[in-house]
C-alpha positions as CSV (number, residue, x, y, z in Angstrom):
1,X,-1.6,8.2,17.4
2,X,-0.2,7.9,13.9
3,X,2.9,10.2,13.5
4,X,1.6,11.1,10.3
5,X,-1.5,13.4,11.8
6,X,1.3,14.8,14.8
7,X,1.4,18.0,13.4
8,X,-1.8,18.3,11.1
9,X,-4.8,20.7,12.6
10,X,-8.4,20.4,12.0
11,X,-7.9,23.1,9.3
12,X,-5.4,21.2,7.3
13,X,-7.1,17.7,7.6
14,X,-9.9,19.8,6.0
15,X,-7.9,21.0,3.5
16,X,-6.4,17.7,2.5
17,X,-10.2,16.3,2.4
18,X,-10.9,19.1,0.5
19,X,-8.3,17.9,-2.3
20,X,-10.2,14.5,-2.9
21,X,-13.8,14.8,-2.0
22,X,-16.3,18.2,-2.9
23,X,-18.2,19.7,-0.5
24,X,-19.4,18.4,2.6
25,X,-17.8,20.8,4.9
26,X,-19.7,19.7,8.2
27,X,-18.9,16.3,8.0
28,X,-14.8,17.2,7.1
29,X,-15.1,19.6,10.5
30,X,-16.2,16.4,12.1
31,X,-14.2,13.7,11.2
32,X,-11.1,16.4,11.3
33,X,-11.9,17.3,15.1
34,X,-12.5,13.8,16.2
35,X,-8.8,12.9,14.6
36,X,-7.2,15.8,15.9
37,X,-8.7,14.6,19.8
38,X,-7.0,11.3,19.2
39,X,-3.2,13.1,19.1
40,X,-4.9,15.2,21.8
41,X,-5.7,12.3,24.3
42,X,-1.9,10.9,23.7
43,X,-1.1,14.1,25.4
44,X,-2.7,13.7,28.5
45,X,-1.5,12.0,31.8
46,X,-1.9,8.6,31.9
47,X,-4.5,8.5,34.5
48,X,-6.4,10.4,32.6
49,X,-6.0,9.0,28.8
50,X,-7.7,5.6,29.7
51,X,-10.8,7.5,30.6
52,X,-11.1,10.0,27.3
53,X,-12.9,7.6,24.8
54,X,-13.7,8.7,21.2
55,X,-16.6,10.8,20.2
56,X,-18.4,8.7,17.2
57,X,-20.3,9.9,14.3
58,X,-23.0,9.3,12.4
59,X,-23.2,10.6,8.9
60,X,-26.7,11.1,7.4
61,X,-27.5,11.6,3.9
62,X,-28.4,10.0,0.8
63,X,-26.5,7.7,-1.3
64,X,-23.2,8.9,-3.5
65,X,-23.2,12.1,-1.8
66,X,-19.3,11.5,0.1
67,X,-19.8,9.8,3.2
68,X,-18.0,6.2,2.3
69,X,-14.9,8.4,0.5
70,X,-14.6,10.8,3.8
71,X,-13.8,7.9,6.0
72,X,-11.5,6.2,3.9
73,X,-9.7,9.1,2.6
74,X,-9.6,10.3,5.9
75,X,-7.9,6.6,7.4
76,X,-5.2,6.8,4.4
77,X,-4.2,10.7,6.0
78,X,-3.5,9.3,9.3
79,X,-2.3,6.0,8.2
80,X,-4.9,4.2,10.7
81,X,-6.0,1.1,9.9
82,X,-9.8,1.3,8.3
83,X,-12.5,-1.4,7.7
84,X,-15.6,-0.6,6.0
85,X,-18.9,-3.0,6.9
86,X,-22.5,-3.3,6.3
87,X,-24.6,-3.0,9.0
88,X,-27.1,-5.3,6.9
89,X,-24.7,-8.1,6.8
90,X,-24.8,-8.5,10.3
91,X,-27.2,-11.3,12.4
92,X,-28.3,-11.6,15.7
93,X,-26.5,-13.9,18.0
94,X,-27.9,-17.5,17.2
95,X,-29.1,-16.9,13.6
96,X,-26.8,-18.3,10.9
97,X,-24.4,-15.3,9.1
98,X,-21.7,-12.9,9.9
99,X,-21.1,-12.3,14.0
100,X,-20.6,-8.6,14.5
101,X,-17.2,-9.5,16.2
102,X,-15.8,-10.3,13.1
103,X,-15.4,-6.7,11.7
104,X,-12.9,-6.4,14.5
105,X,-10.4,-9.7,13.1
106,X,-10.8,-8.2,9.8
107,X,-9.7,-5.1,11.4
108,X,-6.6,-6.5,13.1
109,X,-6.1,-8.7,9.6
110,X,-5.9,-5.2,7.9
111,X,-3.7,-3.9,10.6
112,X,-1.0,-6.9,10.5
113,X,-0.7,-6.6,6.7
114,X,-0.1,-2.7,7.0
115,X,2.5,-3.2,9.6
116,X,4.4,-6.1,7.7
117,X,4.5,-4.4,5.0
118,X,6.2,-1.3,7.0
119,X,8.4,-3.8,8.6
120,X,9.1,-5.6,4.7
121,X,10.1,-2.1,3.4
122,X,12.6,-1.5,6.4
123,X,14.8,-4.7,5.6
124,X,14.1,-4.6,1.9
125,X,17.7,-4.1,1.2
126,X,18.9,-6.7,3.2
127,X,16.2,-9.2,2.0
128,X,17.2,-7.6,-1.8
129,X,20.9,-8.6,-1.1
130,X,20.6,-12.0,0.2
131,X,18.0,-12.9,-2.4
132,X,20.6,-12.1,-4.9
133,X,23.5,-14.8,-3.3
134,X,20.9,-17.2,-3.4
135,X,19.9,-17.0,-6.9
136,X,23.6,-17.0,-7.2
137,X,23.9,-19.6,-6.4
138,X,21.1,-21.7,-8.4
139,X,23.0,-19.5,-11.3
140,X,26.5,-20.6,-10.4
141,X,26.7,-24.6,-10.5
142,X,29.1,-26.1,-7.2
143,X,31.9,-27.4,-7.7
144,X,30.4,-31.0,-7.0
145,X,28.4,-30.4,-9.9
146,X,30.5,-29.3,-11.9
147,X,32.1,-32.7,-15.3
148,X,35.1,-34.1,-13.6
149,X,37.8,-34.0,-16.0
150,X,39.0,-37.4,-17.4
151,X,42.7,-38.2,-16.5
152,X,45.0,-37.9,-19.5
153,X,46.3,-41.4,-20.4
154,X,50.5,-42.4,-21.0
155,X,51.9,-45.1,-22.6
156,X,55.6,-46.6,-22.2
157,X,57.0,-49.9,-23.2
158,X,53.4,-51.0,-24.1
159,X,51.8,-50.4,-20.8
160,X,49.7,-48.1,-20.1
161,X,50.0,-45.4,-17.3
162,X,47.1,-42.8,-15.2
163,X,49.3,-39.5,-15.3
164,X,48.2,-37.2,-12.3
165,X,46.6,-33.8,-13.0
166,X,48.3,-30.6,-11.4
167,X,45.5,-29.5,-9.3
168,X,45.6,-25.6,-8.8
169,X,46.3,-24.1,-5.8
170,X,43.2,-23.6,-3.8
171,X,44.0,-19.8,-2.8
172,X,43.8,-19.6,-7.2
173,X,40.4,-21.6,-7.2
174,X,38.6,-19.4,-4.9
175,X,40.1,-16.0,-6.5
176,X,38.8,-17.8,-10.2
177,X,35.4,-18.6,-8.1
178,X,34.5,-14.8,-6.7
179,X,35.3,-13.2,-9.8
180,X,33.3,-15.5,-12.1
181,X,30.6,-14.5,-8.9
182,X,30.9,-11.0,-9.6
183,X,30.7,-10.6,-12.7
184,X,27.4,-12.9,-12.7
185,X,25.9,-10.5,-9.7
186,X,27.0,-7.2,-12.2
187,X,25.3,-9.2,-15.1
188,X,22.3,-9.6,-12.5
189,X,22.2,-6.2,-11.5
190,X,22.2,-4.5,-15.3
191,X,19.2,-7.2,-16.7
192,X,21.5,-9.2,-18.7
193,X,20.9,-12.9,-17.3
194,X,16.9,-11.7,-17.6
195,X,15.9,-14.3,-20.2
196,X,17.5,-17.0,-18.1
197,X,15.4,-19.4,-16.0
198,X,15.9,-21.1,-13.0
199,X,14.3,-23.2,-11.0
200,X,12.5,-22.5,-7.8
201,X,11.2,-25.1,-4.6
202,X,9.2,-22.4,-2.5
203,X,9.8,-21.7,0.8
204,X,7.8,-23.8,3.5
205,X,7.6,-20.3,5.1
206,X,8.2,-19.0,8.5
207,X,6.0,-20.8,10.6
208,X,6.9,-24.1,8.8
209,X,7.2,-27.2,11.0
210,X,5.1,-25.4,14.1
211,X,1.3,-26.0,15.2
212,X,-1.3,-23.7,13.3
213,X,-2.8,-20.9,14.9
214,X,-6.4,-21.6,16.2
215,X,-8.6,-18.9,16.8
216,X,-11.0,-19.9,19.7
217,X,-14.2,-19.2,18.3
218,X,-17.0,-18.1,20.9
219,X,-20.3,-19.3,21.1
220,X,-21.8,-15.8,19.2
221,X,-19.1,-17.1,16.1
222,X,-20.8,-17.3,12.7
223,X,-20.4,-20.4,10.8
224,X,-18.6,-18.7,8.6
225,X,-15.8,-18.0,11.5
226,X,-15.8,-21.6,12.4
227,X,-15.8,-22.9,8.9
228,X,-12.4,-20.7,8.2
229,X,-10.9,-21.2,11.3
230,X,-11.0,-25.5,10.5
231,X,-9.7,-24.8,7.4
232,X,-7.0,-22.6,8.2
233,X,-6.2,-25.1,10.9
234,X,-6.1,-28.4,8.6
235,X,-4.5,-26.7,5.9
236,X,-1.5,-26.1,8.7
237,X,-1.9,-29.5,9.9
238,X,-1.1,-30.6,6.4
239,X,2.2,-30.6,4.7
240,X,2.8,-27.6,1.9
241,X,2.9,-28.8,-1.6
242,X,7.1,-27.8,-2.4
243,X,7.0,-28.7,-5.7
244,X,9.6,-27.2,-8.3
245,X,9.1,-24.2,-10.5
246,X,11.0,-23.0,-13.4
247,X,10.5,-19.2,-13.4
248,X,12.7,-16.3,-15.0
249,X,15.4,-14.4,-13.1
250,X,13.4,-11.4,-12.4
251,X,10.3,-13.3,-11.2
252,X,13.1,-15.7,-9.2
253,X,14.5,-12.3,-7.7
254,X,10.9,-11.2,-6.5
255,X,9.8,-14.5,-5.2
256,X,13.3,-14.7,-3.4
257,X,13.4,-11.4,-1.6
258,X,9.5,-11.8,-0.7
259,X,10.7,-14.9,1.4
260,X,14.2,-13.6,2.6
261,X,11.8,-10.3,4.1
262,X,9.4,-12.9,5.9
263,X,12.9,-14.4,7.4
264,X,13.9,-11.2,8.9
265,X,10.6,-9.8,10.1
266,X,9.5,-11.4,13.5
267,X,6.0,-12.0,13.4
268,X,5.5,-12.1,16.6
269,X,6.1,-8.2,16.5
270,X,4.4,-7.9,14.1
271,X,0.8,-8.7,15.9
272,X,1.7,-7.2,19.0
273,X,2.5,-3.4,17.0
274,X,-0.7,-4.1,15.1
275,X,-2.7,-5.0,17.9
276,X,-1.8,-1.2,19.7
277,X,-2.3,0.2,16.0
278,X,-5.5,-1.0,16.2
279,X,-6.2,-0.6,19.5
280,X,-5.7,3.3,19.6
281,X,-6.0,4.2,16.0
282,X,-8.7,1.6,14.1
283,X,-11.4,3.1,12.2
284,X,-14.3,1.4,11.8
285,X,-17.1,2.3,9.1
286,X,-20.5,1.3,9.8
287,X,-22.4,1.4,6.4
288,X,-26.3,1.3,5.9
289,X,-26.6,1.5,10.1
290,X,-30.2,2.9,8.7
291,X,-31.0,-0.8,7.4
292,X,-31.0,-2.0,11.3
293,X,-32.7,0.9,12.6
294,X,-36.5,-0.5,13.9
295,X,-39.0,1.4,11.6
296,X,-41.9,3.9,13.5
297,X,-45.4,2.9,12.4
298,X,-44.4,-0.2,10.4
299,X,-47.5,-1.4,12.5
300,X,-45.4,-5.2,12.7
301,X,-44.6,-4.8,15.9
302,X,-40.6,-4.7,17.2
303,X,-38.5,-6.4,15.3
304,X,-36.5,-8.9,16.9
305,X,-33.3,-9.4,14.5
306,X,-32.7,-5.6,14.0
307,X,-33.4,-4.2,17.2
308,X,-30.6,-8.0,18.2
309,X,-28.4,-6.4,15.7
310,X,-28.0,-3.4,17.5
311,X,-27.6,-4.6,20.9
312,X,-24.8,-7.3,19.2
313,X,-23.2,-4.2,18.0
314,X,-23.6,-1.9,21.3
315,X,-20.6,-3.6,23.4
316,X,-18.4,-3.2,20.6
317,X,-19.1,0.5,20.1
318,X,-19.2,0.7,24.3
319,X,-15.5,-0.6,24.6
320,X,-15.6,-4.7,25.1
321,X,-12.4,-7.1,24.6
322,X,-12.6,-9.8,21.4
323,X,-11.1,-12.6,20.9
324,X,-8.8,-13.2,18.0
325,X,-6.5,-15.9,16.8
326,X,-3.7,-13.6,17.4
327,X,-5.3,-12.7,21.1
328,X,-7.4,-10.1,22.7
329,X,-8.2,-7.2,21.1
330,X,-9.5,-3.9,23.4
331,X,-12.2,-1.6,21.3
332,X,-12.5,1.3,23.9
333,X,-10.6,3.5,21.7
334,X,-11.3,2.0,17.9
335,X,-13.4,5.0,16.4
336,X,-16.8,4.3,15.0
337,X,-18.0,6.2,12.3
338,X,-21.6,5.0,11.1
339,X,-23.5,5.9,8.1
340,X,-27.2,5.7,6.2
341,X,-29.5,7.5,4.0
342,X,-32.3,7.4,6.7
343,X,-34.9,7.6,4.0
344,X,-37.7,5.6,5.9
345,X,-36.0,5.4,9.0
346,X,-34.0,8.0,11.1
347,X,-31.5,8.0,14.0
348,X,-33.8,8.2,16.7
349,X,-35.6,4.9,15.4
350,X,-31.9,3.3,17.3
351,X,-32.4,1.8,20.4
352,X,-31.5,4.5,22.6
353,X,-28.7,3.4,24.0
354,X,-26.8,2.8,20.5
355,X,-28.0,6.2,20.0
356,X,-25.9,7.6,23.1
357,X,-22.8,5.7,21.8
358,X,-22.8,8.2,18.9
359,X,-23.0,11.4,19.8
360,X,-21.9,13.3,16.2
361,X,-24.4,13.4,14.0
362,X,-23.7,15.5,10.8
363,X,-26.0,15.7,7.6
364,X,-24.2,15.8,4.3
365,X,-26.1,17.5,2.0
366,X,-27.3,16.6,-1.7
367,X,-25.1,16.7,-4.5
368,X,-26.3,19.5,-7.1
369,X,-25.3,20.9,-10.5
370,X,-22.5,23.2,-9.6
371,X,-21.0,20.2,-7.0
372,X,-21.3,17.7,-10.2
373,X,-19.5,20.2,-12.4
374,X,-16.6,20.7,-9.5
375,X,-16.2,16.8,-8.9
376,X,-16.0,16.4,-12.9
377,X,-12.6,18.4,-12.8
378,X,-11.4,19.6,-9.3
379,X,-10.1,17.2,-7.2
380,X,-7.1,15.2,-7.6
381,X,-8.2,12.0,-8.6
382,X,-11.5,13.2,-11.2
383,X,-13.2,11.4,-13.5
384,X,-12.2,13.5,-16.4
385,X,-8.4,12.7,-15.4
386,X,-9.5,9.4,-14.9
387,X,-10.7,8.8,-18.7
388,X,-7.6,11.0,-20.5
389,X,-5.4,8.8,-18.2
390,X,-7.1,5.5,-19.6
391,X,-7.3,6.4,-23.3
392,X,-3.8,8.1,-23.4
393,X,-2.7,4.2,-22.9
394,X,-4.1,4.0,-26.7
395,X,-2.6,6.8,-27.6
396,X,-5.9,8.4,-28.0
397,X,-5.9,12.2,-27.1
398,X,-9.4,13.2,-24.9
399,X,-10.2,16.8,-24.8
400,X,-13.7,17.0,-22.4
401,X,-14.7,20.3,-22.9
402,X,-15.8,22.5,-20.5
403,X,-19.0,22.8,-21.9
404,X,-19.1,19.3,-22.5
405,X,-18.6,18.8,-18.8
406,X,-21.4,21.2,-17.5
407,X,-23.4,19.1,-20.0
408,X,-22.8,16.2,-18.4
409,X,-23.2,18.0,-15.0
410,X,-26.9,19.2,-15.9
411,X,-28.4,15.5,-17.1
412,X,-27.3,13.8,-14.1
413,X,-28.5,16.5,-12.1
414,X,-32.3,16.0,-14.0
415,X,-31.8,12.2,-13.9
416,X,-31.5,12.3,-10.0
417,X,-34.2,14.4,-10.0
418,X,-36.5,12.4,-12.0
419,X,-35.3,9.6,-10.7
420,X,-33.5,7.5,-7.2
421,X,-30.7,10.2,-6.1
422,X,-27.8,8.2,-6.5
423,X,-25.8,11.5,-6.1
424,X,-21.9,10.9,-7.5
425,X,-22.6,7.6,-8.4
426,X,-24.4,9.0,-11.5
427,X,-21.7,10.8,-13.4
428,X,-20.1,6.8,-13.7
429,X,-23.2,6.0,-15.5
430,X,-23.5,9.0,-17.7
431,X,-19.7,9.3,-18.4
432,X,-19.8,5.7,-19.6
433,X,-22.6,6.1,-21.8
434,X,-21.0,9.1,-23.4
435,X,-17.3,7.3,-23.8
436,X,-18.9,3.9,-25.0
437,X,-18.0,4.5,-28.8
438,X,-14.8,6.6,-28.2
439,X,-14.0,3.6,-25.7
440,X,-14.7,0.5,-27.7
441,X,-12.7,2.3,-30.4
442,X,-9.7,3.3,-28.9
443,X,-7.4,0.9,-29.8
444,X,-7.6,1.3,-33.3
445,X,-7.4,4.9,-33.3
446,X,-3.8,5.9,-32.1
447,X,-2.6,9.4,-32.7
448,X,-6.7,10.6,-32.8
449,X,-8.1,13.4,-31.0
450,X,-11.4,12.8,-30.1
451,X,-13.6,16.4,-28.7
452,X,-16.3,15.7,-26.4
453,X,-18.4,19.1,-26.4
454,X,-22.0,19.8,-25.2
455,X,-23.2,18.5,-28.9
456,X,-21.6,15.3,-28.7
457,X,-23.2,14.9,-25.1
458,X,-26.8,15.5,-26.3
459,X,-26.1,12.9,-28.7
460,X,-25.1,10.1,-27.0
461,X,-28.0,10.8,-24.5
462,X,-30.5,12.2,-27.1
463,X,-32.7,8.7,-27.1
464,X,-32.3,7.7,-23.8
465,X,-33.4,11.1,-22.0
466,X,-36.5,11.7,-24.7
467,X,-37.5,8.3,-23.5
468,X,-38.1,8.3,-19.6
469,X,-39.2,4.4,-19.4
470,X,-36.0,3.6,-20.5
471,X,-33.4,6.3,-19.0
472,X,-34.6,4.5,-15.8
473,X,-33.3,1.1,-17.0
474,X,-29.9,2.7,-18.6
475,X,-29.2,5.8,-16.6
């Protein structure tokens, strides 16, 4: 388990849903109890941890109502590595298109970039520092470089003599050398050499000169998996292109300690910590599950590349070991959280035993006037904050009034109504169409305050909402 959830209670990972997403509360209890049982099961005796296996979830309700945003807010809290997928995307084994194995690699791909960068930010000084002696010395020409000075020339009785120049003590050449050094590194350090270029031959890399890794594909691979594995593997088998760059100090500086970090990280670490990561704390989120879901009284008879779907994804849920081309990966533990509107279908329309592999269910529950208006100026990351944030960049001043706000809150209400429920996804749309002049005019408007009230709302939506044929193609 994550150190970051150690200490946080079902209560608190509520509360710091709570801060992002509105409403909802069921499906935060959920998700907040099922990550609290994952500290809880590191807890027990090991005899006994093996055997405790995660409760999955299934969110139900309709579109833009929270369900993607609780996962994923929920994966950043405990600092878990999270993967969202369609169900829909998926194909039966022996059809052409994506194997259901492969949400797991991108899982563990997700999981070794989290844990690199972890490892990059732990020698980041170090890399920082000898980054800096190297561009040193592309700053700092050697001494082999350096014009030899010509021999003065003497001349007695009309011949002509090579006098020999008084070479400087060494100990004096090396004091001359590592002060001229530092005060290029203090020029470095304060910006001054940053109009300089230099020139750059990029690193082969850390796995230069060895065989590429080949991920053994199985006979349930997509040809998608093949087709990347062969050219991953031909494009390892083929020298790297190390031609010279001429780049400026800063950008020479970044490129530098990005290569001097891959030096001191062992990769072979690396995979192994992300593997366990993965292992005991993946999340994986299961969108549109609905789509796959065999419909009652379609009166077609089964259907053969749904109901193959879900029986490709049952082992995975169950707890089965995939192959990777960094090596075995276990999924016993990985927690499943699955998602869909269930408008024509519903959960029991899952074969049954894909059904028993999820045993939280929890209904979220339509977005309405009041949970517009909240999501408009509550949580942290709002839409209103959003648009200031953008427009301050112009110098533009936004003041969304409150009553401008509820406005807004009350038509996308009436246009889910009238319309698909999209839920959240609607205040985008209507936002946009409100902010299209103030937006498009921004930049020539510094120092302007523009006031977007409950009139100016109406306006911008006056022609569109009196007209219903065409609010369906707009809104």
């Amino acid at each position: 388990m994550s150190n970051d959830l150690k200490n946080f209670i079902p209560r608190e990972i509520v509360s710091e849903l709570d801060r992002f997403i509105i409403g909802q509360h069921e499906a935060k209890r959920a998700v907040a109890i099922a990550m609290r049982n994952r500290w809880r099961r590191q807890q027990v005796s090991a005899d006994l941890k093996d055997e405790i296996t995660p409760k999955n979830i299934i969110m139900i309700g309709p579109t833009g109502v929270g369900k993607t945003e609780i996962a994923r807010r929920l994966s950043k809290l405990a600092n878990a590595p999270f993967i969202k997928v369609e169900a829909s995307k998926f194909t039966e084994v022996g059809y052409v298109g994506k194997d259901v194995e492969s949400m797991i690699r991108e899982l563990l791909d997700t999981a070794i970039n989290m844990v690199r960068s972890e490892e990059e930010e732990k020698v980041k000084v170090k890399a920082e520092e000898l980054a800096e002696e190297r561009l040193l010395d592309l700053l700092l020409p050697k001494k082999s470089q350096r014009p030899k000075q010509a021999a003065p020339l003497s001349q007695e009785g009309g011949m002509v003599f090579d006098v020999p120049i008084q070479e400087p003590p060494p100990s004096l050449v090396e004091e001359e050398k590592d002060d001229t050094r530092e005060k290029m590194k203090l020029m470095l350090r304060t910006g001054k050499l940053d109009n300089r270029s230099v020139e750059l031959q990029p690193d082969a890399g850390p796995r230069s000169g060895g065989m590429p890794m080949i991920e053994v594909v199985t006979a349930g691979g997509s040809l998608e998996d093949i087709g990347k594995n062969l050219r991953e593997m031909f494009s390892g088998m083929m020298p790297a292109g190390r031609k010279r760059k001429k780049v400026k100090v800063p950008e020479a500086l970044k490129i530098l300690t990005t290569e001097e970090a891959a030096k001191l990280i062992e990769m072979d670490e690396v995979v192994k910590k992300a593997i366990v990561r993965v292992e005991q704390n993946g999340i994986v989120f299961i969108d549109e599950i609905d789509k796959i879901a065999s419909r009652e009284g379609s009166g077609r008879g089964p259907d053969v590349s749904r109901e193959g779907v879900q029986r490709d994804i049952l082992p995975i849920v169950e707890g089965s070991t995939v192959s990777t081309r960094y090596g075995m990966v276990k999924t016993d533990h990985i927690l499943f959280v699955a998602a869909g509107a269930f408008h024509v279908s519903k959960p029991s329309d899952l074969i049954p035993e894909l059904q028993g592999r999820f045993p939280i269910r929890v209904e979220l529950q339509s977005l309405k006037e009041e949970d517009f208006i909240r999501i408009l100026t509550e949580p942290q990351n709002s839409l209103s904050k959003q648009y200031k944030a953008l427009l301050a960049t112009e110098g533009v001043e936004l003041d969304l009034t409150e009553e401008g706000l509820r406005e807004v809150a009350k038509l996308a209400a009436l246009a889910n109504e009238q319309m698909e429920n999209i839920g959240a996804r609607r205040l985008y749309t209507i936002m946009e169409r409100v902010l299209d002049e103030i937006s498009f005019d921004a930049s020539e408007k510094s120092g302007q305050k523009f006031v977007v009230d409950a009139k100016y709302v109406r306006q911008c939506l006056a022609t569109v909402m009196k007209n219903q044929d065409l609010s369906r193609y707009i809104l």
